[in-house]
Structure formats: structure tokens, C-alpha cells
VOKOL-129411 format. One record per residue (C-alpha): x, y, z. Coordinates in steps of 0.05 Angstrom, whole numbers, padded with zeros to 5 digits, always signed. Example, Ala and Ser with C-alpha at 12.3 -4.5 7.8 and 13.67 -1.06 7.14 Angstrom:
<nodes>
+00246-00090+00156+00273-00021+00143
</nodes>
This chain:
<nodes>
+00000+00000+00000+00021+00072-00016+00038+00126+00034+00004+00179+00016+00030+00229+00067-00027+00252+00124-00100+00256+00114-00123+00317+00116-00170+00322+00171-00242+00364+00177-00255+00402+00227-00322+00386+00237-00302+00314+00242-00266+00320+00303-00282+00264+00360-00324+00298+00435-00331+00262+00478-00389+00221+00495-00444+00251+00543-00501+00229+00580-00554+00250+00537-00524+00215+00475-00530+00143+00520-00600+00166+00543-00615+00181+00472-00595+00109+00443-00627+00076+00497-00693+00111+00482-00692+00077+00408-00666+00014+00433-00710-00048+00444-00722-00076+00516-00733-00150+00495-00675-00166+00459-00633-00220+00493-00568-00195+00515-00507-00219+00489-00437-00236+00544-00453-00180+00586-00526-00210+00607-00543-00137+00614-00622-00122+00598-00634-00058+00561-00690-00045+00596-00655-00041+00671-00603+00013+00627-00661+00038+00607-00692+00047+00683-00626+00064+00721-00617+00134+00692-00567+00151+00744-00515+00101+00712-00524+00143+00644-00460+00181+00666-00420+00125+00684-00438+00089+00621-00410+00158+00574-00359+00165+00625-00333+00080+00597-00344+00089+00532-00299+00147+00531-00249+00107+00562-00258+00053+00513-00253+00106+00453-00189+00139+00478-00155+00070+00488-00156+00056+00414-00168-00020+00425-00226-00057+00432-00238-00101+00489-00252-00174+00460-00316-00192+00506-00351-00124+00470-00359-00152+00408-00357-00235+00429-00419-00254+00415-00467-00312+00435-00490-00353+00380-00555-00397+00395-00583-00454+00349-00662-00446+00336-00686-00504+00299-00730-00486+00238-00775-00535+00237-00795-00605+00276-00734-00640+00239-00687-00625+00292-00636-00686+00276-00604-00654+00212-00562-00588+00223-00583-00555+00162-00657-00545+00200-00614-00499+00244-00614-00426+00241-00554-00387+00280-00573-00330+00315-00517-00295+00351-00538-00241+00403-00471-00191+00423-00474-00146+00481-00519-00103+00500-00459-00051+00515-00429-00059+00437-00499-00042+00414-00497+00015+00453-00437+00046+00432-00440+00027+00364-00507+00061+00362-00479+00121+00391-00421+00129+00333-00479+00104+00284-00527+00170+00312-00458+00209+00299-00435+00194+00233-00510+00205+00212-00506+00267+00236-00445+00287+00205-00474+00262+00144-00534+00296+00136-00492+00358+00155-00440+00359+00116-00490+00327+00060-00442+00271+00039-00490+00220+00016-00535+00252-00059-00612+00251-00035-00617+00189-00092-00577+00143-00034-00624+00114+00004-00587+00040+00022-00562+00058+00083-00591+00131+00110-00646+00135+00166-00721+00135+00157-00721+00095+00088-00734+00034+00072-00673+00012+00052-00657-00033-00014-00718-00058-00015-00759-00001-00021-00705+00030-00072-00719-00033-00119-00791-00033-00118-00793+00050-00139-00749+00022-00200-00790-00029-00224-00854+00021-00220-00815+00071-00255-00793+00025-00313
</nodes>
């Protein structure tokens, strides 16, 4: 790979820290029911304990300035569910692997952020819907093209 000498950086991209509000703000979206991963920690008791909002922005801070990633954040717990009654051949399996409850925190934090810096800095053309908030996605896009043609 080719040095190409420093990126230039933005401004506006510069890292803040974490606060409060941004953990009360992606618990407020997140769902209560989902199984936790390693951690075993409910989102709805993060939810209810407001007072360990602080703490939480406080360790994700400290997990952001380390530059690493702690390997039990994103270890996650992978659990079998059978697809049907035929439970003696693995192909009637279906993986589902639930990760901690404290990755999808932070990652929906960053997730809130770089959205934001998107739709300010207007990096994605209106026409990109695949991965912006409040659209449907790829399926929606495909079904506008196939009414338009």
C-alpha cells in the first residue's frame, strides 16, 4: 500500500466526547426485549437506572481513547433455533448470535454520529437511500425502479 503522506483532517469531524444524553438518547430507540449478548445486561434495567447514564458515557470514553477494543464487546453468543420439527439434521438450524448489550450501545452512539455528520456535511446525494435513516432501505429502492420502468 502507498503512503500517501497525512489525511487531511475536517474540522467538523473532530471526535467529543461522549455525554449522558447521547447514551439516554440510544437507549430511548433501543429495544427492551432483545436477549443480551456476554454482558447479560437487559436494556430495559439501562433503560430504568438513569443515574448510571454518566457512568456508562464516562466507559465508553475510556474505551474510545484507548484505541483498542476489548474482545468480550464484540464476542458474541450464537444460539441454534431449529427451523422446523426436523431437529436431527443441522441444516434445520438457524444461527442467531446475540452480542452485548454494551457494543450495541456504543456502536449506536457512533452510528447517531456519523449520521449526523452526514446529513450535515450532505455527503450521501438525496438518490442514496441503502443505508440513510427513515427509508426503507434496498428494498424499497428496488420496488420505486420497477414502478418507474
Amino acid at each position: 500500500m502507498l503512503d500517501k503522506g497525512p489525511v487531511p483532517t475536517n474540522p467538523s469531524m473532530e471526535w467529543s466526547p461522549i455525554c449522558e444524553k447521547e447514551v439516554a438518547e440510544a437507549l430511548r430507540s433501543a429495544q427492551n426485549l432483545k436477549t443480551p449478548g456476554r454482558d447479560q445486561i437487559p436494556t430495559f434495567w439501562l433503560k430504568q437506572l438513569t443515574t448510571t447514564h454518566n457512568h456508562i458515557a464516562e466507559i465508553f470514553n475510556k474505551l474510545t481513547e484507548a484505541g483498542s477494543i476489548l474482545e468480550w464487546l464484540t464476542a458474541g453468543v450464537t444460539y441454534l433455533i431449529p427451523k422446523n420439527e426436523n431437529n436431527g439434521n443441522p441444516k434445520n438450524y438457524r444461527p442467531v448470535t446475540c452480542l452485548p448489550t454494551t457494543y450495541k450501545l456504543i456502536t449506536s452512539i457512533i452510528s447517531r454520529r456519523m449520521q449526523k455528520h452526514m446529513d450535515k456535511e450532505n455527503v450521501l446525494p438525496k438518490e442514496q437511500k441503502g443505508c440513510t435513516r427513515e427509508t426503507k432501505g434496498f428494498k424499497d429502492q428496488i420496488q420505486n425502479s420497477k414502478a418507474i420502468l
